[in-house]
C-alpha positions as CSV (number, residue, x, y, z in Angstrom):
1,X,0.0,0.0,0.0
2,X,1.6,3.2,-1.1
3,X,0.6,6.3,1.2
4,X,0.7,10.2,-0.7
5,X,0.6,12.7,2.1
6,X,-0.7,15.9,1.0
7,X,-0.9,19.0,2.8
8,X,-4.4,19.8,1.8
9,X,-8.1,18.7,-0.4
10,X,-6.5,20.3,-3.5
11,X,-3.6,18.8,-3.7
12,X,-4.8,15.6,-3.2
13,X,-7.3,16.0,-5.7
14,X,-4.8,17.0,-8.0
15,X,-2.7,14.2,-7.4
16,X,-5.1,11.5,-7.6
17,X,-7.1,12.9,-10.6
18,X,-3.8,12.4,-12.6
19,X,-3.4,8.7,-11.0
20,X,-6.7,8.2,-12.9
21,X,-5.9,10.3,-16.2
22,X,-2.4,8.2,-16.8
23,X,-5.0,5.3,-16.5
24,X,-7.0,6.8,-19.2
25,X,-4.4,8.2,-21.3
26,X,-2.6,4.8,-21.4
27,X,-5.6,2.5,-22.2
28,X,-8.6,5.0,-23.7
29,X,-11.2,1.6,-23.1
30,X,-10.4,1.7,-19.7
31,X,-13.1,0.6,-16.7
32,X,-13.4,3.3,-13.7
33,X,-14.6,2.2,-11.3
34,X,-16.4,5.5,-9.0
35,X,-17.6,6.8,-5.6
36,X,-19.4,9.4,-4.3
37,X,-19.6,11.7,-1.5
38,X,-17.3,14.8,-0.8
39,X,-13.9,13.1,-0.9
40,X,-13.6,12.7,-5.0
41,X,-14.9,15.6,-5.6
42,X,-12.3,17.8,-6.1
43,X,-10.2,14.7,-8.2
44,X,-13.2,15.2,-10.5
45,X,-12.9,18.7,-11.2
46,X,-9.3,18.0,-11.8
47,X,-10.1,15.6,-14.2
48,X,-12.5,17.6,-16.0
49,X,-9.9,20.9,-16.3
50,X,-8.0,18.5,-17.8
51,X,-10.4,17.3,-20.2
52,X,-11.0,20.7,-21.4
53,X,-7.4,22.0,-21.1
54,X,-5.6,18.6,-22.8
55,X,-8.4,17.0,-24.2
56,X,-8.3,13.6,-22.5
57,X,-10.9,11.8,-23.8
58,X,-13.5,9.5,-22.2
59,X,-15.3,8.5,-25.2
60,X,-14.6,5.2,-24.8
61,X,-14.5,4.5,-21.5
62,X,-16.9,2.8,-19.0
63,X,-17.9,3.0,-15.6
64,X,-19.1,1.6,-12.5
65,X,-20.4,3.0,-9.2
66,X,-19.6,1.2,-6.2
67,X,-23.6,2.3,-4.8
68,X,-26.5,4.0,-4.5
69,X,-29.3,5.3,-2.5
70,X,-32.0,2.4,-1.8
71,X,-35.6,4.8,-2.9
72,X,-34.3,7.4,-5.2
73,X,-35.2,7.6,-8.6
74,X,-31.9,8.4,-11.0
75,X,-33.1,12.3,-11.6
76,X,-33.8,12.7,-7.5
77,X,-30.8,15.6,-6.8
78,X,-29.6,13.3,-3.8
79,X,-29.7,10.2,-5.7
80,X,-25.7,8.7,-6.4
81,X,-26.7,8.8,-10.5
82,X,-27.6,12.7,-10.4
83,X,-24.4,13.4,-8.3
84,X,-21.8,11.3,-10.9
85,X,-23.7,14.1,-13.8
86,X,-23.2,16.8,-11.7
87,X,-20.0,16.5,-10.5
88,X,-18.4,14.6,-13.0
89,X,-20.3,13.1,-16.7
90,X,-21.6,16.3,-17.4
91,X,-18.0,17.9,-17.9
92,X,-16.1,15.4,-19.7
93,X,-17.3,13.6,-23.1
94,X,-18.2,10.2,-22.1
95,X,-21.1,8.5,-23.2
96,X,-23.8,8.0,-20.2
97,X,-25.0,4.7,-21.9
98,X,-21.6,3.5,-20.6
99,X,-22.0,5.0,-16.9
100,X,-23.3,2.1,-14.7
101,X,-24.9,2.6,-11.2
102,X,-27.1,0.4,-9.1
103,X,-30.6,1.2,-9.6
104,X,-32.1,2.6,-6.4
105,X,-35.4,2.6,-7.5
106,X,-35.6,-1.1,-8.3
107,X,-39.1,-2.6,-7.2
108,X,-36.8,-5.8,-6.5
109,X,-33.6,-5.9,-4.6
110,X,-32.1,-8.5,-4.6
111,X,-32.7,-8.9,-8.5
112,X,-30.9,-5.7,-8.6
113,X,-27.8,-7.1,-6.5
114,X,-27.6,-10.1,-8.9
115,X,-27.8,-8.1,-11.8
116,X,-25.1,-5.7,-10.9
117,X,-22.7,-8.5,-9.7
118,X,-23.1,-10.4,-12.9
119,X,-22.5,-6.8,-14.8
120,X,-19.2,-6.6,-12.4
121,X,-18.2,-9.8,-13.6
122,X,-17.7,-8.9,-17.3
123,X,-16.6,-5.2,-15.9
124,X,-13.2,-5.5,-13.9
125,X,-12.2,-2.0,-13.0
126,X,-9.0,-0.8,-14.2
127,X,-8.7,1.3,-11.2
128,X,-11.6,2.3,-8.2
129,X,-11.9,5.0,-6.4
130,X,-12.7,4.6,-2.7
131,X,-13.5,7.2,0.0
132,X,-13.4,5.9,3.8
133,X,-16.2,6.4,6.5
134,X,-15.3,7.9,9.7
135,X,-15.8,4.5,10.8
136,X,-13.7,2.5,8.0
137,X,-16.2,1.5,5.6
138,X,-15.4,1.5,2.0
139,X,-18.8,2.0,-0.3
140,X,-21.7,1.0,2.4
141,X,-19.6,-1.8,3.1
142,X,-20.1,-1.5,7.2
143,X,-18.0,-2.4,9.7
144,X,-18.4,-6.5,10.5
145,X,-19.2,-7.0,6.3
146,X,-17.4,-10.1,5.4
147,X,-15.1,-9.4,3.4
148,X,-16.3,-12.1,0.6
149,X,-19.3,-10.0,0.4
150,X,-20.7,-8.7,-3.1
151,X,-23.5,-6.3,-4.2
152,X,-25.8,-6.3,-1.3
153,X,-28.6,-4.2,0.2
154,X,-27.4,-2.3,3.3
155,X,-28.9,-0.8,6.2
156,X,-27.3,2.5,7.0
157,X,-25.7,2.8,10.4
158,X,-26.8,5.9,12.5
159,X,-23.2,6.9,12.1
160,X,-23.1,7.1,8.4
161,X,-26.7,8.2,8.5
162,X,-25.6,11.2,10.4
163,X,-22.3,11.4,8.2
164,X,-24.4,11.7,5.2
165,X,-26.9,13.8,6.5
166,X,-25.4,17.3,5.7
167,X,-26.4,16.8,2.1
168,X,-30.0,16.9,2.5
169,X,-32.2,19.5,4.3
170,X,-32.8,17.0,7.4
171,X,-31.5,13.9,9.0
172,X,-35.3,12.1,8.4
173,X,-34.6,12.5,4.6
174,X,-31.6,10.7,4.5
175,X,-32.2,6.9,3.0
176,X,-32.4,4.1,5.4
177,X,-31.1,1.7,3.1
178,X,-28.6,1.2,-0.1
179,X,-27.4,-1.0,-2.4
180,X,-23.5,-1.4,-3.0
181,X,-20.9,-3.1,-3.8
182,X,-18.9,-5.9,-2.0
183,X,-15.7,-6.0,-0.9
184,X,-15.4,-9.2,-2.8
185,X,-16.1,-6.7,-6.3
186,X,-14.1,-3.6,-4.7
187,X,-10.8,-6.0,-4.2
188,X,-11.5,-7.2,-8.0
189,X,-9.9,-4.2,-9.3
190,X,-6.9,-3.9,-11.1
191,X,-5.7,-1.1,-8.6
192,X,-7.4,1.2,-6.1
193,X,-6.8,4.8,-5.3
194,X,-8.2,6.4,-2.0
195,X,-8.9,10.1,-1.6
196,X,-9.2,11.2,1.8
197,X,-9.0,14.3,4.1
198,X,-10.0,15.7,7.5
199,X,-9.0,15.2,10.9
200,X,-12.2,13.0,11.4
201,X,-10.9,10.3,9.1
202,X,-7.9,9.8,11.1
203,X,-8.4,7.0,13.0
204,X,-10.4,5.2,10.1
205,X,-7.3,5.8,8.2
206,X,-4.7,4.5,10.7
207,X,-7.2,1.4,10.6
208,X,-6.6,0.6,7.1
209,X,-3.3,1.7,6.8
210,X,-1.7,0.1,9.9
211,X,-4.4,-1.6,11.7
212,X,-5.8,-5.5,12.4
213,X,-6.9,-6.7,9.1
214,X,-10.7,-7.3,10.4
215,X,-14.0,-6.8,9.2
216,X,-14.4,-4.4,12.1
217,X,-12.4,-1.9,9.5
218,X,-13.7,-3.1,6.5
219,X,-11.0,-0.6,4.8
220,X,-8.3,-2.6,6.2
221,X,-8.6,-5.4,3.8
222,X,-7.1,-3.2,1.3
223,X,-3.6,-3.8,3.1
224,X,-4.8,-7.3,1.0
225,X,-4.7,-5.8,-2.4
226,X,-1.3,-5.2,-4.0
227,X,-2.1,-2.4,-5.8
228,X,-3.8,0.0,-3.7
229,X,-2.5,4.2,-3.6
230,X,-4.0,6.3,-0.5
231,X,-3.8,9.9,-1.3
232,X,-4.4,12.3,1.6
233,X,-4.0,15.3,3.4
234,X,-1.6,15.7,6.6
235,X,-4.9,15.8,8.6
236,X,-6.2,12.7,7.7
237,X,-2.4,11.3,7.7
238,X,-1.6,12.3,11.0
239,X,-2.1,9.1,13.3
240,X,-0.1,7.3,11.1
């Protein structure tokens, strides 16, 4: 596990948006695999100035999204599928037929789960983005998630429940429940690059970094994976 430590958000967005640009720029077919939330928002932005300014294309390229909000339709402005336009299709030239969430909206679940997993099967990330929870989980991949785990439905802790809450106008609107990724299909990637930041993720990180390998960090099995590049700011580095 290779450790960047940055001395703030922006240059760890810079750095990890060109991790993921060389990815592109080498191999134009390339599979991203993507998260949400705060953390990669600033790598996204970085990766759309340098769409506009250099012209890196993403044309070709496909994604995947490691979740998504169990409820919300895909045009709901707090749904994971309106958040990856905003922040990030909108601005570069890829074609949304090859952007792939799970579908929140689903009337069955656990039909959804099986048909995400067996798109992840034919779909192996060239590289996934992670963010970590304050309490080391990686997608909604909670702590004490086996590690063999794949797409699942999740209910939300009250921790990440209140983590997540700033993004909507109250707690009670946040989604009880989401559908996401396993750590089985997260460790499937070719390589993984982590953006984090904040004095809050501290302990999370030392977890994963230097930590038990134990589902009680579900971040921690990424010590597993032997291509796996944490980016982050001194803050967030600073139990290490």
């Amino acid at each position: 596990m290779k450790v960047i430590v940055t001395e703030n958000y922006e240059e760890m967005s810079e750095k990890a948006a060109q991790i993921i640009i060389d990815i592109v720029k080498n191999n134009p077919n390339a599979i991203l695999g993507l998260a949400t939330g705060s953390s990669p928002v600033g790598t996204y932005q970085n990766m759309i100035k340098d769409h506009k300014e250099n012209g890196t294309s993403y044309k070709n390229v496909k994604t995947v999204n490691l979740d998504e909000y169990v409820g919300l339709t895909a045009d709901h402005d707090q749904s994971y599928a309106y958040f990856m336009r905003a922040n990030l299709f909108d601005g570069l030239d890829i074609d949304l037929k090859n952007t792939n969430l799970p579908c929140g909206s689903a009337p069955d679940a656990k039909k959804e789960c099986d048909r995400y997993n067996a798109l992840l099967e034919t779909m192996k990330q060239d590289v996934q983005v992670l963010g970590i929870g304050s309490n080391g989980h990686i997608g909604f991949n909670e702590p004490d998630t086996p590690f063999d785990s794949v797409t699942h439905l999740v209910d939300l802790t009250e921790n990440t429940i209140k983590d997540n809450s700033r993004m909507f106008a109250s707690i009670d609107d946040v989604p009880r429940q989401a559908l996401s990724m396993g750590i089985k299909n997260i460790m499937q990637a070719k390589s993984i690059v982590m953006v984090v930041s904040g004095k809050n993720k501290a302990k999370a990180v030392y977890g994963m970094v230097k930590g038990e390998i134990t589902p009680a960090c579900p971040a921690s099995v990424l010590q597993l994976h032997p291509f796996v590049t944490v980016v982050c700011d001194k803050e967030a580095a600073s139990l290490l």
